[in-house]
C-alpha positions as CSV (number, residue, x, y, z in Angstrom):
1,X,-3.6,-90.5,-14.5
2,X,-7.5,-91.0,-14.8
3,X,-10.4,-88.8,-16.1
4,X,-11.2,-88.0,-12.1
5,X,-7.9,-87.4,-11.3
6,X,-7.2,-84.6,-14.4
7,X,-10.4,-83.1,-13.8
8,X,-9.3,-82.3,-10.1
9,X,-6.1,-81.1,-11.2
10,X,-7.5,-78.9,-13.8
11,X,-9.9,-77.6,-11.2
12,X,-7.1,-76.8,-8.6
13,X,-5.1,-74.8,-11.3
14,X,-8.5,-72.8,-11.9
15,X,-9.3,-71.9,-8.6
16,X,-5.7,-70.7,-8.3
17,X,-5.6,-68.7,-11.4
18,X,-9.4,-67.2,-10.2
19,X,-8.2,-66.2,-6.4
20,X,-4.9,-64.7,-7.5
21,X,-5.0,-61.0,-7.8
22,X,-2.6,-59.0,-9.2
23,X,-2.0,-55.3,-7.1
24,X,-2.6,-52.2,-9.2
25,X,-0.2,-49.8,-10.0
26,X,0.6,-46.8,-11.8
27,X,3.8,-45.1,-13.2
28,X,6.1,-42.6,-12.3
29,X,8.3,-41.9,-15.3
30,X,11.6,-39.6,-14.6
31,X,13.1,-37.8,-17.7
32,X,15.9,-36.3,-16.3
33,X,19.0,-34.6,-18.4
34,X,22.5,-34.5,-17.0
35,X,21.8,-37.9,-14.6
36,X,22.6,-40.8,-17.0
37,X,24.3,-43.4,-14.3
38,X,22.6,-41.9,-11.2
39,X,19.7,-42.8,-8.9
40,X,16.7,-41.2,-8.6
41,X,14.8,-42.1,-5.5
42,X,10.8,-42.2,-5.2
43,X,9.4,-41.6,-1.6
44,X,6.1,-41.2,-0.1
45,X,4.9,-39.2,3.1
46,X,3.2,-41.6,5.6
47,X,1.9,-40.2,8.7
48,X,4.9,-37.5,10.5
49,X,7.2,-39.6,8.1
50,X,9.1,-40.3,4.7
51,X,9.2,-43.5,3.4
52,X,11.6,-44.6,0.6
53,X,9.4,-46.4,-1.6
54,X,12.6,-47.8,-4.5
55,X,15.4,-45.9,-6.2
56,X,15.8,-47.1,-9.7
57,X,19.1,-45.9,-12.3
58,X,18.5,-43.3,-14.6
59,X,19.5,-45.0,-18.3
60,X,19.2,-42.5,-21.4
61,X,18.0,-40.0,-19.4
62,X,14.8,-41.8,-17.9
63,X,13.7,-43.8,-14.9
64,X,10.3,-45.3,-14.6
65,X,8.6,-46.4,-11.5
66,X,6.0,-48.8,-10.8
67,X,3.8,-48.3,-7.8
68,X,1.2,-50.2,-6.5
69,X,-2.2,-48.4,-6.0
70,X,-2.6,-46.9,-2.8
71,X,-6.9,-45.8,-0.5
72,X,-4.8,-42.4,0.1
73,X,-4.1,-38.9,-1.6
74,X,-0.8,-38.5,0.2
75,X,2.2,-36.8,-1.5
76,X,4.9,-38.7,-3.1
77,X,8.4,-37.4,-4.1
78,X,11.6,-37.7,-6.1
79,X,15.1,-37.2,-4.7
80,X,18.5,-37.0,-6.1
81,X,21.9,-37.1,-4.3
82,X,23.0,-33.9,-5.5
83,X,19.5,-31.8,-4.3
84,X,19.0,-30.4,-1.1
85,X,15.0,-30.7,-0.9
86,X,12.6,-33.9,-2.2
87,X,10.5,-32.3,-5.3
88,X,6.8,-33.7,-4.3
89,X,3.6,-33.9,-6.2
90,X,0.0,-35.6,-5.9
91,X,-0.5,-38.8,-8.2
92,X,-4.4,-39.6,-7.8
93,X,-3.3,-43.0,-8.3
94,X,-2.3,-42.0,-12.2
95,X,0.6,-42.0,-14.5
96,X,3.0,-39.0,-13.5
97,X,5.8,-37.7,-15.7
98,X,8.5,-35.5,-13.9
99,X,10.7,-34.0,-17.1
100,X,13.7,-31.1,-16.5
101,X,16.8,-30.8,-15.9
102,X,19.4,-32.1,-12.2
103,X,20.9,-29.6,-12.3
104,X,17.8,-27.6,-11.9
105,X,15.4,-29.3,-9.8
106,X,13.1,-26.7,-8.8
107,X,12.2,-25.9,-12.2
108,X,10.7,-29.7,-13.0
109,X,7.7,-30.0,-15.0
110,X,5.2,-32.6,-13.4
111,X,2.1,-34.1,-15.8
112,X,-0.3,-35.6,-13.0
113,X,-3.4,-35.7,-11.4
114,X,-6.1,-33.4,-10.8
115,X,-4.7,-32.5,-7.4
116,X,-1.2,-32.1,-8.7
117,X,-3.0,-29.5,-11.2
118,X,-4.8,-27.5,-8.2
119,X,-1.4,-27.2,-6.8
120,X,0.4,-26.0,-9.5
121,X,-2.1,-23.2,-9.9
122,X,-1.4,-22.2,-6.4
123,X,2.0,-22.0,-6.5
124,X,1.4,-20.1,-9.8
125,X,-0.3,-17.4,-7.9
126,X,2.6,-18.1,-5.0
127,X,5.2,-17.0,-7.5
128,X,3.6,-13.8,-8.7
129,X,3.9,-12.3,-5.0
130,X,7.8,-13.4,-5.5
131,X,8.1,-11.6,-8.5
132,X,7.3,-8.9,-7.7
133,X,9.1,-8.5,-4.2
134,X,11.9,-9.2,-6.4
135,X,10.9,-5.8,-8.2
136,X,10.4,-4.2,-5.1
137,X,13.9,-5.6,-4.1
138,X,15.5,-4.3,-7.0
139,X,13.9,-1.2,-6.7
140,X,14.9,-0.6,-3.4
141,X,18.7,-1.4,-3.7
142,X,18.5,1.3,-6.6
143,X,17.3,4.0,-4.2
144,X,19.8,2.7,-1.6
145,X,22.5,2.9,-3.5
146,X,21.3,6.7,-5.2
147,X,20.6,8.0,-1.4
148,X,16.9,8.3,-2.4
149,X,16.2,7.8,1.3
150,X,12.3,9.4,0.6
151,X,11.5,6.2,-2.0
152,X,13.4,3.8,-0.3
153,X,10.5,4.2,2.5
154,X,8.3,4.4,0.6
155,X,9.3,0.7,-1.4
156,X,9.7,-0.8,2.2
157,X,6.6,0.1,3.0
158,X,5.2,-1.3,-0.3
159,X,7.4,-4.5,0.1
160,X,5.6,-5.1,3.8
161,X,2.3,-4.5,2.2
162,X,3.3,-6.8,-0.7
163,X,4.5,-9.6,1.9
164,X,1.2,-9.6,3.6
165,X,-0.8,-9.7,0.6
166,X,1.2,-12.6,-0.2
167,X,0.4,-14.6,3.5
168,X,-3.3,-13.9,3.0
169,X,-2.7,-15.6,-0.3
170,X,-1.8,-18.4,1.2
171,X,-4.4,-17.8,4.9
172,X,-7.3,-18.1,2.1
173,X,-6.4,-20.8,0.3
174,X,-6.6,-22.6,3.0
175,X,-9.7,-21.3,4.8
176,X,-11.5,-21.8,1.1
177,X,-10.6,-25.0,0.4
178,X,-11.2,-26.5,3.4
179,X,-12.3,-30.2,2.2
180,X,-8.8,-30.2,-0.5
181,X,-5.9,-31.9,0.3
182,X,-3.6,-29.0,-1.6
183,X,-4.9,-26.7,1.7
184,X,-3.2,-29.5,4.1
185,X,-0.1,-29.1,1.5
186,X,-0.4,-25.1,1.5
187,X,-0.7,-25.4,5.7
188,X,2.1,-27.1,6.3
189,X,4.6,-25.7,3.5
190,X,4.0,-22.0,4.3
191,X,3.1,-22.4,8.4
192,X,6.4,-20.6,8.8
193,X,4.3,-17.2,7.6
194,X,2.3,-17.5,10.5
195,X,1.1,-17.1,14.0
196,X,0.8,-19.9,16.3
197,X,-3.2,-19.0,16.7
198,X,-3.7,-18.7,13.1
199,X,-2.5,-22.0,12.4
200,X,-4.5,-23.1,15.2
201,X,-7.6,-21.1,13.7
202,X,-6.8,-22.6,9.9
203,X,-6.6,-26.3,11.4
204,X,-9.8,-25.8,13.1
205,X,-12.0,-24.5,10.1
206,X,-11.0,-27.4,7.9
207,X,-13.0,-30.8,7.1
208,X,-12.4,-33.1,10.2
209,X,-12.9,-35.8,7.5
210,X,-10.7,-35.2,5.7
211,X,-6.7,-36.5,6.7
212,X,-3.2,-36.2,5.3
213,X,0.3,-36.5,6.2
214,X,0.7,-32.5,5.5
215,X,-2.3,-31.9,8.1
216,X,-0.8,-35.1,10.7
217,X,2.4,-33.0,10.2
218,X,1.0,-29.5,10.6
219,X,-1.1,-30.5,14.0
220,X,2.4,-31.7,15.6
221,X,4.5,-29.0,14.4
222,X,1.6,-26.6,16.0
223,X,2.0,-28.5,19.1
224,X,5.5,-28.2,19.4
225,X,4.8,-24.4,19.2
226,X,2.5,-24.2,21.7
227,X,5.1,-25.7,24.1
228,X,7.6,-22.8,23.1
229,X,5.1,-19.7,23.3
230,X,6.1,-16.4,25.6
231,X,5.4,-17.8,29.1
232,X,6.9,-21.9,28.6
233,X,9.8,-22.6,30.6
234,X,12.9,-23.3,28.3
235,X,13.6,-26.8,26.9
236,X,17.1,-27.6,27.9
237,X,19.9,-29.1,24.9
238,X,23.4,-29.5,25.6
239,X,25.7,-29.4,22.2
240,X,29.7,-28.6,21.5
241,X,30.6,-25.1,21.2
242,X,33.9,-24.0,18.8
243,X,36.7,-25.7,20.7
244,X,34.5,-28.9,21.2
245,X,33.2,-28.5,24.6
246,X,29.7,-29.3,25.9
247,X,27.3,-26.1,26.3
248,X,24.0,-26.8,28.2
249,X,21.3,-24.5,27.6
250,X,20.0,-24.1,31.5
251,X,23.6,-23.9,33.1
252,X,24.5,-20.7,30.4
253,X,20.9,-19.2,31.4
254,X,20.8,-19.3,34.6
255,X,24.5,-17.3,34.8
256,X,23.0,-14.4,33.5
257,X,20.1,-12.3,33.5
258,X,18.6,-12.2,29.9
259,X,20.0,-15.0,27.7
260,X,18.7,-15.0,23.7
261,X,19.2,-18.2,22.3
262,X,19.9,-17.1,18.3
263,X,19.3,-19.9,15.7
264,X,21.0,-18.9,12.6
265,X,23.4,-20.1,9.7
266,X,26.3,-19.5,8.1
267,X,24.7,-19.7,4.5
268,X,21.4,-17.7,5.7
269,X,21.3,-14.2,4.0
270,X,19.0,-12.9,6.6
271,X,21.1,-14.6,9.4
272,X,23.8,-12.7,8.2
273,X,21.5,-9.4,7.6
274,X,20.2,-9.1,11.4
275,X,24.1,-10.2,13.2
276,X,24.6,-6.8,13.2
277,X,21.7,-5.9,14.7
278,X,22.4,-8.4,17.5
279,X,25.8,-7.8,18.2
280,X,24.5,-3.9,18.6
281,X,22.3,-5.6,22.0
282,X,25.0,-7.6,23.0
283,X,27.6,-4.9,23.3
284,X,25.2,-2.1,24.6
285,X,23.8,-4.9,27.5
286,X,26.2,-7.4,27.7
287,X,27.6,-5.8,30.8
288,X,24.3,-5.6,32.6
289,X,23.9,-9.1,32.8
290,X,22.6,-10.0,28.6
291,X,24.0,-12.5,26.6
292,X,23.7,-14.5,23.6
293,X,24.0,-18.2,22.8
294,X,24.3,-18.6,18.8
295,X,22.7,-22.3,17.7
296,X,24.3,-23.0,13.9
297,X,22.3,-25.1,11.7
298,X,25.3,-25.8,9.2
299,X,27.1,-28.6,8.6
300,X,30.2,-27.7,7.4
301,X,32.6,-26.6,10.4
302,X,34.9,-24.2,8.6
303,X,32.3,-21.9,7.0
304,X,30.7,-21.5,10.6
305,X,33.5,-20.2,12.2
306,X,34.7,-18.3,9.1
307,X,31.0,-16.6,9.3
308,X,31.3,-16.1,13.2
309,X,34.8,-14.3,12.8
310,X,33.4,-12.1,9.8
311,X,30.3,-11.1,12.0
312,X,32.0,-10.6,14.4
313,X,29.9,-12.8,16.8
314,X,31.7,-12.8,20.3
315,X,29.4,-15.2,22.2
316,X,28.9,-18.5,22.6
317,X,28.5,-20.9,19.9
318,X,27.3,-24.0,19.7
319,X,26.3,-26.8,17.0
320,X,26.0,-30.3,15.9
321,X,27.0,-29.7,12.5
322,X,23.7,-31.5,11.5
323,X,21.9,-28.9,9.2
324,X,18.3,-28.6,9.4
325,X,18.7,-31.9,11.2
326,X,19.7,-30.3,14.4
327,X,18.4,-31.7,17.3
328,X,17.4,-28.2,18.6
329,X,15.2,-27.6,15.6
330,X,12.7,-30.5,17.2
331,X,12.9,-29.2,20.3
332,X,12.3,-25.1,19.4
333,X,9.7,-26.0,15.7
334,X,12.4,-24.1,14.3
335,X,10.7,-24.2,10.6
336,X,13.0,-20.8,9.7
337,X,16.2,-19.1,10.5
338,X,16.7,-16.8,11.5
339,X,14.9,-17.4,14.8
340,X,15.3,-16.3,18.6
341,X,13.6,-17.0,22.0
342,X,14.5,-14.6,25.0
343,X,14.7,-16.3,28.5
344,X,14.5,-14.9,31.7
345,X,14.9,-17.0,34.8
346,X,14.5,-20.2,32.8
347,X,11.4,-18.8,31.3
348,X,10.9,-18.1,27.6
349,X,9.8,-14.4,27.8
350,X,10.3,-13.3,23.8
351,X,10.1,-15.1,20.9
352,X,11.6,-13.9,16.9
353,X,12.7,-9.9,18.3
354,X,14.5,-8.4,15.9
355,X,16.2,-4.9,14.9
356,X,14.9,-2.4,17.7
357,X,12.2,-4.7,18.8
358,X,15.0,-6.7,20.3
359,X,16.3,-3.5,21.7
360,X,13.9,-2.3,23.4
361,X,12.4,-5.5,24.9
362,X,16.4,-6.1,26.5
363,X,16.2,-2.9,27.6
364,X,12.6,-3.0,29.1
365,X,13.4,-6.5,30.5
366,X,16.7,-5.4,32.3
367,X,15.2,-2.5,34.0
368,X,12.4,-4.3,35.5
């Protein structure tokens, strides 16, 4: 090979080394205890959905991820077989370290960004509401259980005021931080504590700029809510009831006068709290033309009947045995349980009545 010839090679391997770029990245270590020999899964919110980014083997209780710089603040996440929820966080493009326990996975520790850090003070101020409901709670089951019927009002009433302390907690977060990607988080995580025009109101006061999966996932779930106010005709679903058989929504309601499609669970305390107060509508109107359909979000068959038998439940029941994953909970922007809408005539005339507001609006409904 001559002079020339090694020159142009050199030149070519130059060039190549020069326009070769090597993608940032930054790490997301896991130290876990109790996992040694599972996965751990690392996902990111893009747009409406969840993408699985790499699952790597926890060995001596860690698990390191590396993950290429992304131009967005969206959240990512970690996910273990044996948890029900993702646990999520903001990076900033940093280093992260997650460190606790599987066993305990809402309890995690998370060393991140600046963003994670504005979160976790929020949530701080989240959990002091909790703890002292919980008082209240405990509190209130003492007087309950010593017939103090005078302070037991008196701690409801202190428990309501406590819960909507806690909601405006959360209302101004949102409407002060309104160029912050924690008030997209805060919007979206807690829009079950609020109205459909509130949301509306929150989403409109924020920086237009300024865009997220939490907010891309808050504007559609709003959406879905405005297609399911008081006034909407009914969406129709069919789904199996007990013995297996097809239900469909529109066929049930239009064999009856008032027909309140109940979405509940099995393994929801206040599900199981507010049966009774449904089955005390069902058997005072049921003859005058009310009825019920129950919608299950569990997934295991056998503790859905067990729970209708123990509740005594004597109306329809249908499910898909899907979890949160029912296909009725896209339909209805069911974000809670328990929830209700009333129909009337294929209408949707009530939504969430409980206790003697559902009572009373039967009642007012059948006599008109």
């Amino acid at each position: 090979m001559n002079i020339r010839n090694i020159t142009a090679a050199f030149l070519g391997l130059l060039l190549a080394a020069c326009t070769t770029t090597t993608t940032p990245t930054f790490k997301v270590t896991v130290n876990m205890d109790h996992a040694d020999g599972a996965k751990v899964y690392l996902q990111k919110a893009v747009g409406q959905e969840v993408q699985m980014l790499d699952s790597v083997q926890i060995s001596e209780g860690m698990a390191v991820f590396n993950t290429p710089v992304t131009a967005d603040n969206d959240m990512y996440s970690i996910l273990m077989e044996n948890w029900r929820r993702p646990v999520s966080f903001f990076t900033d493009n940093k280093d992260v370290t997650v460190t606790g326990d599987s066993e305990q996975p809402y309890n995690l520790v998370i060393a991140a960004s600046e963003t994670q850090t504005r979160l976790e003070a929020f949530k701080q101020g989240y959990l002091n509401f909790d703890k002292q409901l919980d008082s209240l709670g405990t509190l209130s089951e003492t007087a309950r259980t010593s017939g103090d019927t005078a302070l037991l009002a008196q701690l409801k009433i202190q428990c309501a005021d406590k819960e909507v302390e806690q909601k405006m907690y959360c209302f101004n977060y949102v409407w002060d931080n309104k160029s912050n990607v924690v008030a997209h988080y805060v919007l979206y995580n807690y829009k079950w504590a609020f109205t459909t025009c509130e949301l509306h109101n929150m989403i409109d006061n924020l920086d237009t700029l300024l865009t997220s999966s939490n907010l891309e996932r808050a504007k559609a779930y709003v959406a879905k809510l405005d297609r399911v106010e008081t006034g909407q005709p009914l969406i129709d679903f069919t789904q199996n009831d007990t013995a297996g058989n097809p239900v469909t929504l529109s066929q049930l309601a239009g064999n009856t006068k008032l027909l309140l499609v109940d979405f509940w669970a099995s393994w929801c305390p206040d599900c199981r709290k507010e049966n009774p107060n449904v089955v005390a509508v069902y058997n005072r109107f049921h003859e005058q033309g009310f009825d019920v359909l129950g919608v299950s979000y569990d997934k295991q068959r056998e503790a859905w009947l067990k729970a209708i038998k123990a509740d005594g439940l004597t109306w329809t029941h249908v499910s898909d045995l899907k979890g949160w994953n029912n296909a009725t909970a896209e339909k209805y922007a069911i974000a809670f349980i328990p929830q209700n809408v009333l129909l009337k005539d294929g209408m949707i005339v009530g939504r969430n009545l409980n206790g003697n507001d559902l009572m009373h609006e039967v009642e007012r409904l059948l006599n008109n």
